[in-house]
MDTraj code that builds the backbone (N, CA, C; nanometers):
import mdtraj as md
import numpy as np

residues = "UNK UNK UNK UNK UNK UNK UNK UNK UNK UNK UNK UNK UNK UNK UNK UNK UNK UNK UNK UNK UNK UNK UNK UNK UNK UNK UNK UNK UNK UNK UNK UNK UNK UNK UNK UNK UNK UNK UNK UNK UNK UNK UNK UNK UNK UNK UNK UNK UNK UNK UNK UNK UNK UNK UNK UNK UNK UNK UNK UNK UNK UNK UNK UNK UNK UNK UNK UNK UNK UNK UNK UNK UNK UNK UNK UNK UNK UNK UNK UNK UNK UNK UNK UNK UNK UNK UNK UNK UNK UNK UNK UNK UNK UNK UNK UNK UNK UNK UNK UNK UNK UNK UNK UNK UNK UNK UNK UNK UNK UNK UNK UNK UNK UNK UNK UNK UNK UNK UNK UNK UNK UNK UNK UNK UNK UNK UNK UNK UNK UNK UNK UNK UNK UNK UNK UNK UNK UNK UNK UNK UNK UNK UNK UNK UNK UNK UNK UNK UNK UNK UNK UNK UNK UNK UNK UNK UNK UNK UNK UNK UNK UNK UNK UNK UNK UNK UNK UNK UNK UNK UNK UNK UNK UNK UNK UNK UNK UNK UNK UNK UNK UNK UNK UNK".split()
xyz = np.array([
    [17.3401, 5.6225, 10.0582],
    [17.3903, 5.7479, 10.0078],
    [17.2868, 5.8581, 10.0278],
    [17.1900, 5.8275, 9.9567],
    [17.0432, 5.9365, 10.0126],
    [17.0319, 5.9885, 10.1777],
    [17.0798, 5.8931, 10.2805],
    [17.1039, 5.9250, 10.4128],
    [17.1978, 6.0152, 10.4290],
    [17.2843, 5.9898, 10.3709],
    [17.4251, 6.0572, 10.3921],
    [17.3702, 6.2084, 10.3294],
    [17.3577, 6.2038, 10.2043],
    [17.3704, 6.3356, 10.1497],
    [17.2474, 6.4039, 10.1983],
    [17.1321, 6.3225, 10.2894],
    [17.0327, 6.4592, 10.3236],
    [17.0974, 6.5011, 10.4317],
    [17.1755, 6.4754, 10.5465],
    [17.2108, 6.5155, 10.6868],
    [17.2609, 6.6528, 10.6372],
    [17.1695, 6.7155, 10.6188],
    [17.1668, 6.8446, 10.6037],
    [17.2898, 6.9059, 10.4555],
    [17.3303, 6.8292, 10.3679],
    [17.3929, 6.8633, 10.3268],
    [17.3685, 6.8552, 10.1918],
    [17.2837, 6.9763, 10.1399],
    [17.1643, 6.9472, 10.0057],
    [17.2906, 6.9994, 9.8649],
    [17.3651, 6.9108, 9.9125],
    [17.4667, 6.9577, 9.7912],
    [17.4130, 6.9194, 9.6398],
    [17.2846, 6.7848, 9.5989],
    [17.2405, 6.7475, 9.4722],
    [17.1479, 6.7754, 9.4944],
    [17.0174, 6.7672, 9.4229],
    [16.9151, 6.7634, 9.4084],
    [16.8584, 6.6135, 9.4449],
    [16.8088, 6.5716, 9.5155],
    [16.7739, 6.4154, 9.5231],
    [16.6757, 6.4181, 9.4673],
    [16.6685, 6.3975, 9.3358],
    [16.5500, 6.4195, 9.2452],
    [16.5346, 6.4856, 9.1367],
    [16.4548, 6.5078, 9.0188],
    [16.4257, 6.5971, 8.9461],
    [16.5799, 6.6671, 8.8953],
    [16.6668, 6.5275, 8.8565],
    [16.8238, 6.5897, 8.7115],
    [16.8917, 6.6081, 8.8645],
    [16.8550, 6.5628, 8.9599],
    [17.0116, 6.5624, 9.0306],
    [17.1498, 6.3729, 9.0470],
    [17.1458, 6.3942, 9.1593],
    [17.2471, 6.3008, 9.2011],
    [17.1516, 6.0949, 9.1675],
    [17.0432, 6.1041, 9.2152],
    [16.9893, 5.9942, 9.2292],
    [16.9620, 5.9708, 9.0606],
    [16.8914, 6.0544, 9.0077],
    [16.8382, 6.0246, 8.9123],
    [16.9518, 5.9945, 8.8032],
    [17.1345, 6.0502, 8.8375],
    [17.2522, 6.0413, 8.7494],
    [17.2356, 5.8443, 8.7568],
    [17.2276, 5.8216, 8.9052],
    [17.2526, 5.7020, 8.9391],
    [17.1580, 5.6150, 8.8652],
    [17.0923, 5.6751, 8.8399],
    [16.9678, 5.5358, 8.8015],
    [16.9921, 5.5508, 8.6453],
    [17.0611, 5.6189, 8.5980],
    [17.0754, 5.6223, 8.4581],
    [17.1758, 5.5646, 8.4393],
    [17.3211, 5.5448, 8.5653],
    [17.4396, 5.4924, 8.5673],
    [17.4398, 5.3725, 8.5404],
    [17.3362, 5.3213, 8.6767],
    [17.3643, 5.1838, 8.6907],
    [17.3304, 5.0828, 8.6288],
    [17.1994, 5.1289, 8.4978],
    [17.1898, 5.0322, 8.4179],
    [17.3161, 4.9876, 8.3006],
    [17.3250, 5.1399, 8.2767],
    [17.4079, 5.1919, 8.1088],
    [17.5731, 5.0978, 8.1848],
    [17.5955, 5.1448, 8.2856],
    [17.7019, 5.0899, 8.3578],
    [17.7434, 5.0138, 8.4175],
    [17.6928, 4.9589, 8.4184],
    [17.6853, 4.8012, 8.5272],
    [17.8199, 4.7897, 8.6197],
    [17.9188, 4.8190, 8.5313],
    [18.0315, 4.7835, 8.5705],
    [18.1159, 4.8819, 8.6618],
    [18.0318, 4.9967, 8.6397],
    [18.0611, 5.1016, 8.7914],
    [17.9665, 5.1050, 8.8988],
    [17.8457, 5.0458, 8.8627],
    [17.7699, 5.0208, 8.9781],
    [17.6581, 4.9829, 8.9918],
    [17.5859, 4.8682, 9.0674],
    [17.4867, 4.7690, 9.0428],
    [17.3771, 4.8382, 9.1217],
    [17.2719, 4.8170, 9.0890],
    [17.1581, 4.9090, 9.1403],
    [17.0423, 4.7466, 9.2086],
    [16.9788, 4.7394, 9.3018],
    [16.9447, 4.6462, 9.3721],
    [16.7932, 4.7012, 9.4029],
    [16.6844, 4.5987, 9.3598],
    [16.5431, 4.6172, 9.4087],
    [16.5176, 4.5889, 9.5806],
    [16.4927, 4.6422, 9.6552],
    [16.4327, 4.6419, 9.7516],
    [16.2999, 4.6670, 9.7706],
    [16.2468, 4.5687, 9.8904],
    [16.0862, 4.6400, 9.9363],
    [16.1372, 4.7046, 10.0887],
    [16.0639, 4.8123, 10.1136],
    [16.0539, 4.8717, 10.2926],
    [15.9235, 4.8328, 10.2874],
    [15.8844, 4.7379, 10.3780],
    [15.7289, 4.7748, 10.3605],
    [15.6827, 4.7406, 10.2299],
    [15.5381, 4.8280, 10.2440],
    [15.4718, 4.8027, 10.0790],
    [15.5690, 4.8649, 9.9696],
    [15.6680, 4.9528, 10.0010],
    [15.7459, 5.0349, 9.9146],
    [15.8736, 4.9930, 9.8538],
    [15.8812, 5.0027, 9.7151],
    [15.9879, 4.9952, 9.6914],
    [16.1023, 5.0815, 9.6853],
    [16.2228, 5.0323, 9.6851],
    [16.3458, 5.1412, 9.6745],
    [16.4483, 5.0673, 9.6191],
    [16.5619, 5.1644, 9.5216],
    [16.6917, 5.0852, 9.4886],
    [16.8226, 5.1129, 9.5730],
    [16.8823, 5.0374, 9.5604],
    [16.9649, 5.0448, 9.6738],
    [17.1052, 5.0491, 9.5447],
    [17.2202, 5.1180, 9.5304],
    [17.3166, 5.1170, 9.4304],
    [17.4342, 5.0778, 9.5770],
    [17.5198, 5.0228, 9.4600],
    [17.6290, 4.9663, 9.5211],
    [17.7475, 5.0092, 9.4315],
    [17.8633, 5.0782, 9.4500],
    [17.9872, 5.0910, 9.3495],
    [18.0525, 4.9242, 9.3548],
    [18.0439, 4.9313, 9.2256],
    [18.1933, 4.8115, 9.2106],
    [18.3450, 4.8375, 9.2065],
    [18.4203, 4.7634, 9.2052],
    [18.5597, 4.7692, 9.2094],
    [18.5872, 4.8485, 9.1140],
    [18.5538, 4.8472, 8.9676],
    [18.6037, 4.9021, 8.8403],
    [18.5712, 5.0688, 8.9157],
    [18.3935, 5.0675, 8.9620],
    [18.3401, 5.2045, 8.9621],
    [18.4508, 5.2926, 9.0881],
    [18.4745, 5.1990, 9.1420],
    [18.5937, 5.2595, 9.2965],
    [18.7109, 5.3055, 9.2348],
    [18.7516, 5.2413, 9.0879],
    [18.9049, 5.2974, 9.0198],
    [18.8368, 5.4203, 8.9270],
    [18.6911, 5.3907, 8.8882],
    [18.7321, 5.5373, 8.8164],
    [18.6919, 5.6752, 8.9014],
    [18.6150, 5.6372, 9.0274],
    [18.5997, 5.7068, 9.1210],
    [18.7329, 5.7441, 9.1212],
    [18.8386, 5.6925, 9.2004],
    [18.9710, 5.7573, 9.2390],
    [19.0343, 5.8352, 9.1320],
    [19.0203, 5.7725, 8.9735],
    [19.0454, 5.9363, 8.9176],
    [19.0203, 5.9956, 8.9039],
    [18.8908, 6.0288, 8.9002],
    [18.8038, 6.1214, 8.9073],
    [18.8322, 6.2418, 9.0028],
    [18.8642, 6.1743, 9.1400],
    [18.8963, 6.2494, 9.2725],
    [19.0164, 6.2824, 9.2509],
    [19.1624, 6.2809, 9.1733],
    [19.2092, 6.2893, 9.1327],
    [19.2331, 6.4513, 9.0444],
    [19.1577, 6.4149, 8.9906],
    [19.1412, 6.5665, 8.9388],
    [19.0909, 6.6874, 9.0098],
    [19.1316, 6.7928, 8.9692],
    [19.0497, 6.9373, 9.0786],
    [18.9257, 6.9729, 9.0477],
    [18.8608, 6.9118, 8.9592],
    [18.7080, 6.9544, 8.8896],
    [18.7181, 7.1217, 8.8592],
    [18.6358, 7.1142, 8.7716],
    [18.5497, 7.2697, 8.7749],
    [18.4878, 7.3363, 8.8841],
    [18.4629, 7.4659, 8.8809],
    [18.4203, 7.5652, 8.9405],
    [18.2799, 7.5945, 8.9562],
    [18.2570, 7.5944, 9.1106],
    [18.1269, 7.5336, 9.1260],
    [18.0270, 7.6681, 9.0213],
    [17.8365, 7.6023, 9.0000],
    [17.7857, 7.6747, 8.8910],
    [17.6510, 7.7176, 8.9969],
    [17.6473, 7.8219, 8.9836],
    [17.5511, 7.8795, 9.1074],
    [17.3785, 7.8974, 9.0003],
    [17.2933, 7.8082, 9.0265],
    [17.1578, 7.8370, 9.0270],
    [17.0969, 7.8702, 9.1025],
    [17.0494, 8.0372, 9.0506],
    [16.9545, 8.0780, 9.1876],
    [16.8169, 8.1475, 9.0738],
    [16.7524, 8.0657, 9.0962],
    [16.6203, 8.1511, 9.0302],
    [16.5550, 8.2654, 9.1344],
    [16.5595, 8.2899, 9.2211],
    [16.5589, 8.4403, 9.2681],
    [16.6618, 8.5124, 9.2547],
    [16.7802, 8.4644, 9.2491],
    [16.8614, 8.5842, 9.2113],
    [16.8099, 8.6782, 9.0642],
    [16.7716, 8.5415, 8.9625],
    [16.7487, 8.5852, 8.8456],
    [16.6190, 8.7054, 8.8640],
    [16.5533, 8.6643, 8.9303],
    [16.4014, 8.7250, 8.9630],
    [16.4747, 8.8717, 9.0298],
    [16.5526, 8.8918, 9.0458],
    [16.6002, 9.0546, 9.1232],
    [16.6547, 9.0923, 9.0046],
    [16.7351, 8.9936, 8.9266],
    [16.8214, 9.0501, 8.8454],
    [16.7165, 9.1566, 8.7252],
    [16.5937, 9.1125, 8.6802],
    [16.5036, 9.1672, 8.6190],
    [16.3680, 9.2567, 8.7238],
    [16.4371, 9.2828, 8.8432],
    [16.3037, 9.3613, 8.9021],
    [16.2740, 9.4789, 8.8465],
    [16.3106, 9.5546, 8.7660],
    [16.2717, 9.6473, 8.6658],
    [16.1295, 9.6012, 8.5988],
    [16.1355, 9.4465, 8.6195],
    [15.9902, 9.4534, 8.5414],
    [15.8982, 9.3744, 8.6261],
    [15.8994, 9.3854, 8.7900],
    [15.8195, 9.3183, 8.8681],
    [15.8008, 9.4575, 8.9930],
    [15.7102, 9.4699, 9.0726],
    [15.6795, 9.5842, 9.1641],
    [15.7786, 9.5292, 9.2538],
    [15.7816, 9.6749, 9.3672],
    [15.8840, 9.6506, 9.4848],
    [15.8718, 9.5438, 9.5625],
    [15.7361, 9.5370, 9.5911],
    [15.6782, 9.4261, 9.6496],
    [15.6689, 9.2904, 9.6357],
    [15.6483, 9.2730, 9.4838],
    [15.7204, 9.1430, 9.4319],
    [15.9090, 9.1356, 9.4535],
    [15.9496, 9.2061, 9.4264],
    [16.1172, 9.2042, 9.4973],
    [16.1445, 9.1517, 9.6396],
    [16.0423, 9.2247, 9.7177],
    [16.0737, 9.1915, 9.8571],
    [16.0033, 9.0383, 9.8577],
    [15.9219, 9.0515, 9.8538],
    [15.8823, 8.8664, 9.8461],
    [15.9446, 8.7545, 9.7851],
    [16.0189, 8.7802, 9.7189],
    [16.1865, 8.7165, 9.6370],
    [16.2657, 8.7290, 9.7364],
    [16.2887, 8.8178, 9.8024],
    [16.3892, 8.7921, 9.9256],
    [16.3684, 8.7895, 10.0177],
    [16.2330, 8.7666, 10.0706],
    [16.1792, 8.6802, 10.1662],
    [16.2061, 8.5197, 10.1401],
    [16.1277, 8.5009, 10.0661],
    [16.1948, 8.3471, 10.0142],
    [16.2707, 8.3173, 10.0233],
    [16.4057, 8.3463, 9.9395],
    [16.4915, 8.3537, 9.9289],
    [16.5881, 8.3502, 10.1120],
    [16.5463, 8.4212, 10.1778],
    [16.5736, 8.3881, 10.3172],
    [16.5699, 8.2760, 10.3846],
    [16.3912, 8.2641, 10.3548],
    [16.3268, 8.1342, 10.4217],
    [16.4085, 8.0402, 10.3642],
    [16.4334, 7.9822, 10.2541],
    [16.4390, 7.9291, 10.1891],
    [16.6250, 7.8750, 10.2554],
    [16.7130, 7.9557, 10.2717],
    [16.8359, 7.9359, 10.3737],
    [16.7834, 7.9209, 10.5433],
    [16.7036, 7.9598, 10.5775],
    [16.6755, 7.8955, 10.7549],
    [16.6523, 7.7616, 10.7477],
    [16.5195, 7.7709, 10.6416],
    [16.5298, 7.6095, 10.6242],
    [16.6020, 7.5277, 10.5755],
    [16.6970, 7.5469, 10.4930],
    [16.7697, 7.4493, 10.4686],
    [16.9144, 7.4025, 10.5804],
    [16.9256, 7.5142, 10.6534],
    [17.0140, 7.5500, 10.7450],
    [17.0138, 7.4922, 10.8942],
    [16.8337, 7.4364, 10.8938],
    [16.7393, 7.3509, 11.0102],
    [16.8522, 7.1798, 10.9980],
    [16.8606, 7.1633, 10.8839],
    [16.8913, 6.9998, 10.8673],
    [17.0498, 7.0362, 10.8871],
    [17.1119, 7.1274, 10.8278],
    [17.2874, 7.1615, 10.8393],
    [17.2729, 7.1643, 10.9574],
    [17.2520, 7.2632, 11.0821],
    [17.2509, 7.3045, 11.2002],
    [17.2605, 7.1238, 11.2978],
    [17.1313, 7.0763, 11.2670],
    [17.1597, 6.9903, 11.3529],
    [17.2485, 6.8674, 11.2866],
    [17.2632, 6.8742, 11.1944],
    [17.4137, 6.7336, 11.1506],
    [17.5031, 6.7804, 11.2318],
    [17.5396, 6.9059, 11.2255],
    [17.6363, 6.9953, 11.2610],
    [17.6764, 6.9318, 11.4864],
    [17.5420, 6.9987, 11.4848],
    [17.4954, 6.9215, 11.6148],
    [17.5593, 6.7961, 11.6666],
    [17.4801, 6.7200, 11.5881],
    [17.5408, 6.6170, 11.5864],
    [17.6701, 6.5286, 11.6053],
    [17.7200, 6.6012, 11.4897],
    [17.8687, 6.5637, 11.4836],
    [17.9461, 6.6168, 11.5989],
    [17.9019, 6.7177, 11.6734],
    [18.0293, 6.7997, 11.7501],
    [17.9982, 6.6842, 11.8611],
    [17.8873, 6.6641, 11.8956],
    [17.8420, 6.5801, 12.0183],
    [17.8601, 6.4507, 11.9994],
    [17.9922, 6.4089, 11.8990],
    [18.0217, 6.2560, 11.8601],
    [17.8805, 6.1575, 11.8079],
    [17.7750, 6.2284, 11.7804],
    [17.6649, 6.1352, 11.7492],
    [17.6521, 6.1197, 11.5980],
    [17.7292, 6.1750, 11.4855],
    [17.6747, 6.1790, 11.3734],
    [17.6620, 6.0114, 11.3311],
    [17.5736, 6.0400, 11.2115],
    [17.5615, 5.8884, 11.1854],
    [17.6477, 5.7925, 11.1025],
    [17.8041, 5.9036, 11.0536],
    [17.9022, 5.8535, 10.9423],
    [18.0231, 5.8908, 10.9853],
    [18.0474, 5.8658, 11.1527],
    [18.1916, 5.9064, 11.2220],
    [18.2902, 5.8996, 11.1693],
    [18.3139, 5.8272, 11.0446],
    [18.4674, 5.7507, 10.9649],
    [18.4309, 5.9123, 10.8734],
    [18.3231, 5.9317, 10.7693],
    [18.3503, 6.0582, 10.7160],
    [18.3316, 6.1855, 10.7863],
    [18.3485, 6.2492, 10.9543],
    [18.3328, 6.3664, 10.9641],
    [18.4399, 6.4083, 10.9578],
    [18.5557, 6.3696, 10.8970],
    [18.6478, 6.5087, 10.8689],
    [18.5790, 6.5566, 10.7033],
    [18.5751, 6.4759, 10.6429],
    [18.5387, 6.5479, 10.5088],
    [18.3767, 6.6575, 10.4890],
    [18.2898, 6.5366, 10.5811],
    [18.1556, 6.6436, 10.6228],
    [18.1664, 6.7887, 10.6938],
    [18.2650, 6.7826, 10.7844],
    [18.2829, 6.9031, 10.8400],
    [18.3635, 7.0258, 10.7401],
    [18.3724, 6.9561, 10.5818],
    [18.4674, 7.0294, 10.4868],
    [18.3429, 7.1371, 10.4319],
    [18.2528, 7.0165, 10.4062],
    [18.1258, 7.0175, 10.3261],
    [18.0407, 7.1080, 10.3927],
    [17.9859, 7.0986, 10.5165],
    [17.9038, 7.1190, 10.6404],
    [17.9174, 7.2708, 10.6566],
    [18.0748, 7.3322, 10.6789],
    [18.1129, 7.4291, 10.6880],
    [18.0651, 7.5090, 10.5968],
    [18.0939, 7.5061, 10.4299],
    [18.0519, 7.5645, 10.3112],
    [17.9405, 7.5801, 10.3080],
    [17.8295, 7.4714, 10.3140],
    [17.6910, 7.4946, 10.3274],
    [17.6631, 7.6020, 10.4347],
    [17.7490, 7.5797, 10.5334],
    [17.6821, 7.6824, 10.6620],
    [17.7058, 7.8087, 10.5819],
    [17.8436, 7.8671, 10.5210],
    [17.8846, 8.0049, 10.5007],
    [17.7512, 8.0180, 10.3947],
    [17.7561, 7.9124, 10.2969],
    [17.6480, 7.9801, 10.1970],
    [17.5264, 8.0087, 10.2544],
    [17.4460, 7.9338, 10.3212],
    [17.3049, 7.9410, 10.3751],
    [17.3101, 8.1275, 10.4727],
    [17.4224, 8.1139, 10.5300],
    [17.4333, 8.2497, 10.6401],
    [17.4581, 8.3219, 10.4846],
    [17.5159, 8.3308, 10.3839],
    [17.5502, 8.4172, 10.2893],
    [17.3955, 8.4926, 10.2189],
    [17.3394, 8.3695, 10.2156],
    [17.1831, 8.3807, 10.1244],
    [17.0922, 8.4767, 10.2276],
    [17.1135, 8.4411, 10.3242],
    [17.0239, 8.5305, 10.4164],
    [17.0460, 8.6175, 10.4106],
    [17.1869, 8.6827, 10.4636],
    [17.2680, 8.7986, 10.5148],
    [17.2146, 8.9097, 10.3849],
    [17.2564, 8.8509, 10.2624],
    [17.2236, 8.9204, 10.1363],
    [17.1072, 8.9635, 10.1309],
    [16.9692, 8.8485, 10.1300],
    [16.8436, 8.8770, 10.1446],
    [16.7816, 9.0036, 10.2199],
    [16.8925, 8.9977, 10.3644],
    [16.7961, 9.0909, 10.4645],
    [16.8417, 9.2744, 10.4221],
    [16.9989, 9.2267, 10.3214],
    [17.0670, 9.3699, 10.2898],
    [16.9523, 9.4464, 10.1449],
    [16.9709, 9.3065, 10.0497],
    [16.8567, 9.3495, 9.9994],
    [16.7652, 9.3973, 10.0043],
    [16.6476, 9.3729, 10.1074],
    [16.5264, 9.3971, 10.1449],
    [16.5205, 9.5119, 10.1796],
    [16.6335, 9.5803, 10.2306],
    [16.6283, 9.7054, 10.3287],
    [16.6717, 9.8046, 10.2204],
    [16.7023, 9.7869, 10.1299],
    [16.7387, 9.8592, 10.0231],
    [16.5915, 9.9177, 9.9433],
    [16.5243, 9.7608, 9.8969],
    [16.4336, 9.7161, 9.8367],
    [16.3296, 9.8287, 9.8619],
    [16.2835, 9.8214, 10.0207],
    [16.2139, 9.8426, 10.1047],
    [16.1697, 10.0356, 10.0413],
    [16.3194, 10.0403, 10.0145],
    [16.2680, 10.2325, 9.9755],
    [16.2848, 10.2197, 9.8280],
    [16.2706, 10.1422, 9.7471],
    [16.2349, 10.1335, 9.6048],
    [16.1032, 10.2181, 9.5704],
    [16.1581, 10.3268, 9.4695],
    [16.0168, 10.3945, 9.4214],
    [15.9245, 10.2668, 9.3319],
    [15.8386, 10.2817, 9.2827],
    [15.7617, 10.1905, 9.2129],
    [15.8120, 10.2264, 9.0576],
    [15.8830, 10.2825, 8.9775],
    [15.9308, 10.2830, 8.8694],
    [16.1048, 10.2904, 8.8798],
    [16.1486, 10.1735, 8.8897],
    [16.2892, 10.1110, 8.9707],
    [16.3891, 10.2162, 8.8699],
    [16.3706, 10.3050, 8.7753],
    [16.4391, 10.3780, 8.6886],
    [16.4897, 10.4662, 8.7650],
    [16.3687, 10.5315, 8.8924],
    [16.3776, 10.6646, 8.9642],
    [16.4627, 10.5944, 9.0899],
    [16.4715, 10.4830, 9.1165],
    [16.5763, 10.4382, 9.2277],
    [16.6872, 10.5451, 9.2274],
    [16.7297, 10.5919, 9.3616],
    [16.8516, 10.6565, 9.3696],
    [16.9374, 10.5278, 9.4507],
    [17.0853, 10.5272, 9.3929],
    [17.1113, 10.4166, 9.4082],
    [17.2490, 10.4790, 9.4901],
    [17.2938, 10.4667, 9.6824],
    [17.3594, 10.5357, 9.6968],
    [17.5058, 10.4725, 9.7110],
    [17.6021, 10.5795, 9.7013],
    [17.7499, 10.5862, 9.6198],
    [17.8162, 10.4984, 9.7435],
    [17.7462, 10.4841, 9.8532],
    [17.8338, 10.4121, 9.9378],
    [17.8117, 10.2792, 9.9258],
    [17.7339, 10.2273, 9.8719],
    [17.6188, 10.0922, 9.8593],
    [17.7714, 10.0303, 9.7366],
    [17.7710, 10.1247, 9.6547],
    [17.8587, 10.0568, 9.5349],
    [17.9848, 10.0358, 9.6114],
    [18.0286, 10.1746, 9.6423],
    [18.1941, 10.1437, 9.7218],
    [18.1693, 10.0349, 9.8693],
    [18.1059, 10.0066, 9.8900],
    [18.1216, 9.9167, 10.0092],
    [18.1236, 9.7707, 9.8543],
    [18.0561, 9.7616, 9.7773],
    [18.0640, 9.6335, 9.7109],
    [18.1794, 9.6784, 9.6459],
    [18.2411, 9.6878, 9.6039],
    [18.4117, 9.7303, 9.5131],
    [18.4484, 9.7160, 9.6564],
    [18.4448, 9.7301, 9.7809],
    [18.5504, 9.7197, 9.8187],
    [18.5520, 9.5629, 9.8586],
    [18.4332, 9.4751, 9.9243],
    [18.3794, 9.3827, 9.9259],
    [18.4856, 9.2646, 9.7856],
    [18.4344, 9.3372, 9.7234],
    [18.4902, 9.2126, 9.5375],
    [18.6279, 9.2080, 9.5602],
    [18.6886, 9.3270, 9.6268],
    [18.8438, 9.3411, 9.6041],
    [18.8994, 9.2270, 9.6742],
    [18.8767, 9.1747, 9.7472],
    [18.9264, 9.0478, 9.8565],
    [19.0361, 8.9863, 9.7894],
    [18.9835, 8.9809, 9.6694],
    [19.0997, 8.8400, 9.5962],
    [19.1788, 8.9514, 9.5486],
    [19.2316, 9.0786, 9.5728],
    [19.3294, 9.1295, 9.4913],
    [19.3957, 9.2219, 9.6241],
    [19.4436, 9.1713, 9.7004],
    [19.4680, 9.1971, 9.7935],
    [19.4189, 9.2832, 9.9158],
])
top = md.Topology()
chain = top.add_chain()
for i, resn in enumerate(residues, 1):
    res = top.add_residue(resn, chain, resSeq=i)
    for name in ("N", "CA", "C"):
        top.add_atom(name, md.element.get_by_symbol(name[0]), res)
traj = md.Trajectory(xyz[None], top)
């Protein structure tokens, strides 16, 4: 699963309260949705989880349902959202990051992506659903940038007391018109 979900497709956190660490809390408390297995590579160890039959039925209702609405963490967004109390310069270096931060993640999407078109991916039975997944990641990663570089150029003529910002009338009406999408 860790294979699968890095081919560029950083939908959990593999680590630190994401997807792996749900699992390792699953598979003890749970046994009966899914058995977790010691392995050595080498000097190293690793667990290897396996779903069981029970964990495959409550999987399917699960999938079953439409879930909730995805929950967007962006600690640079937050970091713009308060640039009133950081210099221009600290702003622009938030969305520098914030850039970098989509090329690179966009390095591992790009080539799955690769991959797959050139029949090589490494999970041929799931590329219709990866290419569901693959796609979204691409729009978001191009989204994070695109924003970043609009930002920056904005940023860029920020007076140093963000109060005296003149903030211009087309900047807003291009976003109102932008939001309107879903209302015809």
């Amino acid at each position: 699963m860790r294979a699968e979900l890095g081919q560029g497709t950083e939908l959990f956190a593999l680590g630190g309260g994401g997807l792996v660490d749900q699992l390792q809390q699953v598979a003890p408390a749970r046994s009966w949705l899914a058995r977790a297995e010691r392995q050595m590579v080498g000097q190293r160890p690793r667990t290897v989880y396996a779903i069981t039959e029970d964990g495959r039925d409550r999987l399917a209702e699960w999938l079953h349902e439409p879930g909730e609405g995805p929950v967007l963490e962006c600690e640079q967004l937050l970091q713009v959202f308060f640039a009133e109390s950081a210099s221009p310069a600290d702003t622009l270096a938030t969305l520098r990051a914030a850039r970098a931060w989509a090329v690179e993640r966009n390095r591992g999407n790009l080539a799955a992506a690769r991959d797959y078109q050139a029949g090589e991916g490494p999970f041929p039975k799931r590329a219709a659903q990866l290419l569901l997944v693959g796609r979204f990641l691409t729009d978001y990663y191009r989204l994070v940038a695109e924003w970043s570089d609009w930002a920056a150029d904005l940023v860029q003529h920020w007076p140093d007391d963000l109060r005296d910002a003149d903030v211009a009338a087309e900047q807003f009406a291009e976003t109102v018109r932008r939001a309107a999408w879903s209302h015809g």
